[in-house]
C-alpha positions in Angstrom: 22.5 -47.5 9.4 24.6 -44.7 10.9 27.4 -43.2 8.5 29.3 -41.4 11.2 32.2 -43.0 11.6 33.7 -43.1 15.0 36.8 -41.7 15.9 39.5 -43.7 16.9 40.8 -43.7 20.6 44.0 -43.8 22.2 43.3 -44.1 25.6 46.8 -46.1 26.6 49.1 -44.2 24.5 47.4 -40.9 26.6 48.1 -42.9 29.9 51.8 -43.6 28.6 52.2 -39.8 27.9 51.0 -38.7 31.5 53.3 -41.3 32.8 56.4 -40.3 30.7 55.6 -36.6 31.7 56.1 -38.0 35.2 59.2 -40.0 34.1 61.1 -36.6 32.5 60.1 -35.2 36.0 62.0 -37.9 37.8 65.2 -37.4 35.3 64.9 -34.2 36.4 65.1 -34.8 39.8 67.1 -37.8 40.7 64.7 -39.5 42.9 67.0 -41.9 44.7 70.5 -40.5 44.5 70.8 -39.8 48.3 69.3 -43.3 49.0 70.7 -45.9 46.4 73.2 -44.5 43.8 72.9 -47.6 41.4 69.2 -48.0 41.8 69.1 -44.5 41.1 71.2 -44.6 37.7 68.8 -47.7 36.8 65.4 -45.8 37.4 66.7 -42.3 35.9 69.2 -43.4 33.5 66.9 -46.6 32.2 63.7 -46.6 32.6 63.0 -42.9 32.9 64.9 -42.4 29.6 61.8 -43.9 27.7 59.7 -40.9 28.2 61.2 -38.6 25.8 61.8 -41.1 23.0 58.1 -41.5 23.6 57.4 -38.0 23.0 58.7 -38.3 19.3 57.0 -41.7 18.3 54.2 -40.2 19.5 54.6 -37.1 17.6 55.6 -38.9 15.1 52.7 -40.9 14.3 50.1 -38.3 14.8 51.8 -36.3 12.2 52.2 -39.0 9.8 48.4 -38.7 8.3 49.1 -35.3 7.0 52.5 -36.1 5.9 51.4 -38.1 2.1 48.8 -36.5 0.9 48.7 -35.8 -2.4 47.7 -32.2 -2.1 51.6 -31.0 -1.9 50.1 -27.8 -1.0 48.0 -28.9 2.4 50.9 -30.5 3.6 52.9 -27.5 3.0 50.3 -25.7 5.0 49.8 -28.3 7.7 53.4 -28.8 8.8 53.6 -24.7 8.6 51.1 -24.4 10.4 52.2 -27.4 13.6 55.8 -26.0 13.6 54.2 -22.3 14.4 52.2 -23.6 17.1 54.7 -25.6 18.7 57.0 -22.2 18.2 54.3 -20.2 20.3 54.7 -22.5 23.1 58.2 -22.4 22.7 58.3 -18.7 22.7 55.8 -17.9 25.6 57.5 -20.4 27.7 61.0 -19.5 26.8 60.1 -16.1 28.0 58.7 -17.2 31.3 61.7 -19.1 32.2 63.9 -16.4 31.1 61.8 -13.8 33.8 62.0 -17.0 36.6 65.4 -16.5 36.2 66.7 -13.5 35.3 69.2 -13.4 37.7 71.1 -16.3 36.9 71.3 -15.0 33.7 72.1 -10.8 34.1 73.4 -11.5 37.9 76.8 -10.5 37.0 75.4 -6.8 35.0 77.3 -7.6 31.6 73.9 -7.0 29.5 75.2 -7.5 26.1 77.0 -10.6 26.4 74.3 -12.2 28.9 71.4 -11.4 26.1 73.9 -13.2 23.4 73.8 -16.2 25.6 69.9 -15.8 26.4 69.7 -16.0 22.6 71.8 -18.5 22.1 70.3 -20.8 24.2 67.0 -19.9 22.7 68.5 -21.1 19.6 70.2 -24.1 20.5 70.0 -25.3 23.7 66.9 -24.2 24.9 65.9 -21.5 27.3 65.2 -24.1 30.0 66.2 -27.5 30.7 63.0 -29.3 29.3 62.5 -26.6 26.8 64.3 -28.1 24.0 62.3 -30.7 23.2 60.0 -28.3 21.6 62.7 -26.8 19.4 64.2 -30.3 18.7 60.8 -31.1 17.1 60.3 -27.9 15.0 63.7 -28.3 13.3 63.0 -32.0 12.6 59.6 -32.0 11.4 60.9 -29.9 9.0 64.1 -31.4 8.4 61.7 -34.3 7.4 58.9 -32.4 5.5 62.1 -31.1 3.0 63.7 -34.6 2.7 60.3 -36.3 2.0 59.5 -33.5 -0.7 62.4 -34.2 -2.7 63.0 -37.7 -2.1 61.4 -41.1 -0.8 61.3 -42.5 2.7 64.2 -44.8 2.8 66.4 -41.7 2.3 64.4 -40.1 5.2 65.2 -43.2 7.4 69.0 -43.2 6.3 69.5 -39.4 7.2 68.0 -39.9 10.6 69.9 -42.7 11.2 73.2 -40.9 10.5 72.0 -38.0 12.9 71.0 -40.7 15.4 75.0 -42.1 15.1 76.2 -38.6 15.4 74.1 -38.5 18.7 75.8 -41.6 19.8 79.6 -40.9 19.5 78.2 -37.5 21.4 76.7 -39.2 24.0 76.8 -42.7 25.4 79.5 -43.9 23.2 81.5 -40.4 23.4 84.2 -42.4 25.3 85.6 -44.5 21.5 86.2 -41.1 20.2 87.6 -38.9 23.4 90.7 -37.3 22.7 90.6 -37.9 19.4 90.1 -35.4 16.0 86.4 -36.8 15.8 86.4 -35.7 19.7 87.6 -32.3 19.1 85.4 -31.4 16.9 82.2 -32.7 18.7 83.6 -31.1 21.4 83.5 -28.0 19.0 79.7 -28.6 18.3 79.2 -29.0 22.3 80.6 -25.6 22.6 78.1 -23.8 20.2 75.0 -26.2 20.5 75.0 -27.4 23.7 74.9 -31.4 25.0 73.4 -34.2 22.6 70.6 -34.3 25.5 69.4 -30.8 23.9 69.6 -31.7 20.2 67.4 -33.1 17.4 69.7 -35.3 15.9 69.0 -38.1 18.2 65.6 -37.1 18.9 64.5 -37.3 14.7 64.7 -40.4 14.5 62.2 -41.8 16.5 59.7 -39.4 15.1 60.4 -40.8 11.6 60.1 -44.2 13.5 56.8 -42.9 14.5 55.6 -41.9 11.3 56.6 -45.6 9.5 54.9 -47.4 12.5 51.3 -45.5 11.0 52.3 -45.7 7.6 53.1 -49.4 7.3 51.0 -50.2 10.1 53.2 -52.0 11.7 51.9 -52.6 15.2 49.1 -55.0 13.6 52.3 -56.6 12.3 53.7 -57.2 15.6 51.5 -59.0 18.0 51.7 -60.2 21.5 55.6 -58.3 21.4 55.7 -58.1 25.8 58.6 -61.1 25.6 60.8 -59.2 22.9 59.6 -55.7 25.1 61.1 -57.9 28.0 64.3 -58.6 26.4 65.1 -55.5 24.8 64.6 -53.4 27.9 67.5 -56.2 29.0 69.8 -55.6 26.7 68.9 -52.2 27.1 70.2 -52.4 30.7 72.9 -54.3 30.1 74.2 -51.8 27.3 74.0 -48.9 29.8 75.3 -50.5 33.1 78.4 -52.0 31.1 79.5 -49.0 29.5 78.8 -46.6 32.9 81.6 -49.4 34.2 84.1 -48.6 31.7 83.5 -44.8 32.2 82.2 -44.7 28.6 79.3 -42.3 28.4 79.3 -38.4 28.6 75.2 -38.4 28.8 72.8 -41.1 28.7 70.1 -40.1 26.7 71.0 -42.0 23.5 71.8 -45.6 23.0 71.7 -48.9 20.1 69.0 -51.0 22.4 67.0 -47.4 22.9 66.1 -47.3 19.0 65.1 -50.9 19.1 63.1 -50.8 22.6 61.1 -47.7 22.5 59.2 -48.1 18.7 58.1 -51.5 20.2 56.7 -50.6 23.2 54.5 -48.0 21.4 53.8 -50.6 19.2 52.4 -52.9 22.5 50.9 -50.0 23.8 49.1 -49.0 20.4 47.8 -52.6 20.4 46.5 -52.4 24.0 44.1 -49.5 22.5 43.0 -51.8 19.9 42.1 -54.8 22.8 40.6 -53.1 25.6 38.4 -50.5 24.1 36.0 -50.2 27.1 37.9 -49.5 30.2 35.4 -46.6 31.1 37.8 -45.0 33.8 40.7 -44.4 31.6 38.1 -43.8 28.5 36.6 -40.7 30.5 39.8 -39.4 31.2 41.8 -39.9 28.5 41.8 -36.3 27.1 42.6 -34.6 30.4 45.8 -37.1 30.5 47.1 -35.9 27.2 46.8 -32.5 27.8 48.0 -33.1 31.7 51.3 -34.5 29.9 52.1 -31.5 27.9 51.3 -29.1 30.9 53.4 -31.1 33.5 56.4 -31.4 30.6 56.2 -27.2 30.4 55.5 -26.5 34.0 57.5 -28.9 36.2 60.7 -26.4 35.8 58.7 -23.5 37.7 58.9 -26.1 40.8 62.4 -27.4 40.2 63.3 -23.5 40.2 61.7 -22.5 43.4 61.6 -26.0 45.3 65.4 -25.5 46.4 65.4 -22.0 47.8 62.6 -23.7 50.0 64.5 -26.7 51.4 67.7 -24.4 52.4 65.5 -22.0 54.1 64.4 -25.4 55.8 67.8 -26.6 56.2 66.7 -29.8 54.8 68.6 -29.5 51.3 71.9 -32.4 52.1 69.2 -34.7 53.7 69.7 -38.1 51.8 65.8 -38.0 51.3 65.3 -34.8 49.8 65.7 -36.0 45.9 62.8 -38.4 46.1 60.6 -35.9 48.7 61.3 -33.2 45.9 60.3 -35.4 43.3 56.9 -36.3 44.9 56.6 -33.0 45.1 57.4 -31.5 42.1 54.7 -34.4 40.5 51.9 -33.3 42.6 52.4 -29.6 42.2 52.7 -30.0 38.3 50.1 -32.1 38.7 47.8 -29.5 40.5 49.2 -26.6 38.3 48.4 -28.3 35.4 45.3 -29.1 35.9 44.0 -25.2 37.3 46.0 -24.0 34.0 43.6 -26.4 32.1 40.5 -25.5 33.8 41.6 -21.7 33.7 42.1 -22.3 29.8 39.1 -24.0 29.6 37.1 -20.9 31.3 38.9 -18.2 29.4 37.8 -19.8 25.8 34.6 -20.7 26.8 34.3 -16.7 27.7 35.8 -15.5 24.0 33.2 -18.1 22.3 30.5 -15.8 24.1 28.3 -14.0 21.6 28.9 -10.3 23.8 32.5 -11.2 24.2 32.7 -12.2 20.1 30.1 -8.7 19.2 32.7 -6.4 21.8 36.4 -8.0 21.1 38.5 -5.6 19.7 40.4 -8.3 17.5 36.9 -9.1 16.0 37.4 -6.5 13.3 34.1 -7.6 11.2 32.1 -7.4 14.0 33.9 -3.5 14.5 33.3 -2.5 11.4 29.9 -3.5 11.1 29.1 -1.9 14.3 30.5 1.3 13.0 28.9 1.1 9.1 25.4 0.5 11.2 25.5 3.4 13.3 
């Protein structure tokens, strides 16, 4: 009898991913705002909005393994070691955004004050409108990696909860405190951090809600949860629509029902992984839908920088159309993209693994020096 033990899939939450990645496309873009204003807010403002609360569960519970081991020390290491990755992505696509458009930001020739606010967005806001979602999770996986070495995971829960409120009153419920001294001084944090919509402090919590759906195991808690899915998203919906009406929100990326929704649609989705196992289309192309997520998230902004110079050359840019044809094509062409930068990667590493690439690379310095000591 076999020892190997097999390793599990997660063929559904992959397709989710891919299909957020499409949904933070369509934030991005507004599909029907010439066409149907309301249905419009409801697709981009509602259902859209799931994608990046996604993003973090998901992150969340893939990090959770390495959170409590015992070994203080590989922790230490592992979350080191995830936040520089995730900061080398950050960086190299920072920078290209930063070339793509340069002259937005050193049109007007002050250098000094236009690299200040390169840096600052690089800090804060993020150097491109997608961007910060990287830099949200750095600071928050390690937010969390220093709260759960000193103290237990109910404290963890209660500090991203109070960040998650702070996101609120700056967000969706910003409104209760406008023109207020709670609403001067978040309008003071706008000023030097940016919009909530760019921060970590709604954005933690749902990667701590991540990490306590792996740890307590919670979706083979919760079984057969599509009617409570159902009447979340509603109140969900309702919550949104009835404070748009009463000119309540300054963003819509936060919200109560959101907290409540999105963990339990992970949850379904986790359990559809654990009931259909053998669904050979999606099994075979699970992998290239996880990475085609994180591609499309990074790359999508090249198209929504370029795609507009294009429809006013075309004289096509006030058509009442143009939001959902720029859409579909910002989704195929990240799509495409995506997949040749994949490929591309794929071709580049196979190269490097090479025995006459490994014996000749420069950065190989064992195999240098023992080509030298030989000779």
């Amino acid at each position: 009898m076999s020892n190997i033990v097999k390793k599990k899939q997660y063929d559904f939450v992959n397709l989710a991913k891919f299909i957020s990645a499409v949904f933070v496309i369509g934030i991005h873009t507004s599909p029907l705002q010439g066409l149907h204003p309301k249905l419009n807010y409801f697709t981009r403002c509602i259902v859209f909005r799931l994608a990046v609360p996604f993003f973090f569960i998901c992150s969340g519970y893939f990090l959770a393994d390495k959170l409590f081991d015992e070994d203080k020390k590989k922790v230490k290491d592992y979350v080191k070691k995830y936040i520089l990755n995730i900061l080398n992505i950050y960086i190299l696509w920072s920078i290209i955004y930063t070339l793509l458009n340069f002259n937005t930001y050193f049109g007007d020739g002050n250098i000094i004050k236009n690299i200040i606010l390169v840096v600052a967005r690089f800090l804060f806001k993020g150097a491109y409108i997608q961007l910060w979602y990287l830099s949200a999770i750095c600071v928050s996986v390690y937010l969390i990696y220093k709260i759960l070495d000193k103290y237990n995971f109910k404290v963890l829960i209660f500090i991203s909860l109070l960040f998650y409120i702070f996101g609120l009153l700056g967000d969706l419920y910003y409104g209760f405190i406008d023109k207020t001294i709670l609403g001067n001084m978040m309008n003071i944090y706008f000023s030097l951090f940016g919009e909530m919509f760019n921060s970590f402090t709604w954005g933690m919590i749902f990667i701590v809600m991540g990490i306590g759906v792996n740890k307590f195991n919670l979706n083979s808690k919760i079984k057969n949860n599509f009617i409570i899915n159902m009447i979340l998203f509603l109140l969900f919906t309702i919550e949104s629509f009835t404070l748009k009406s009463f000119d309540i929100p300054k963003d819509n990326c936060t919200s109560i029902s959101l907290l409540l929704l999105t963990p339990m649609i992970f949850m379904y989705i986790l359990n559809l992984d654990e009931k259909y196992t053998n669904i050979y289309i999606l099994r075979k192309n699970s992998s290239v839908l996880r990475q085609l997520s994180l591609y499309m998230y990074l790359i999508h902004g090249v198209f929504l920088i370029f795609l507009p110079f294009l429809y006013n050359k075309m004289n096509i840019s006030n058509e009442p159309w143009i939001n959902l044809f720029n859409f579909i094509l910002v989704t195929i062409g990240s799509i495409i993209s995506s997949l040749i930068l994949m490929k591309s990667k794929s071709k580049v590493s196979e190269f490097i693994r090479k025995p006459k690439f490994i014996k000749y690379n420069i950065f190989t310095y064992k195999n240098i020096f023992t080509n030298i000591y030989t000779k």
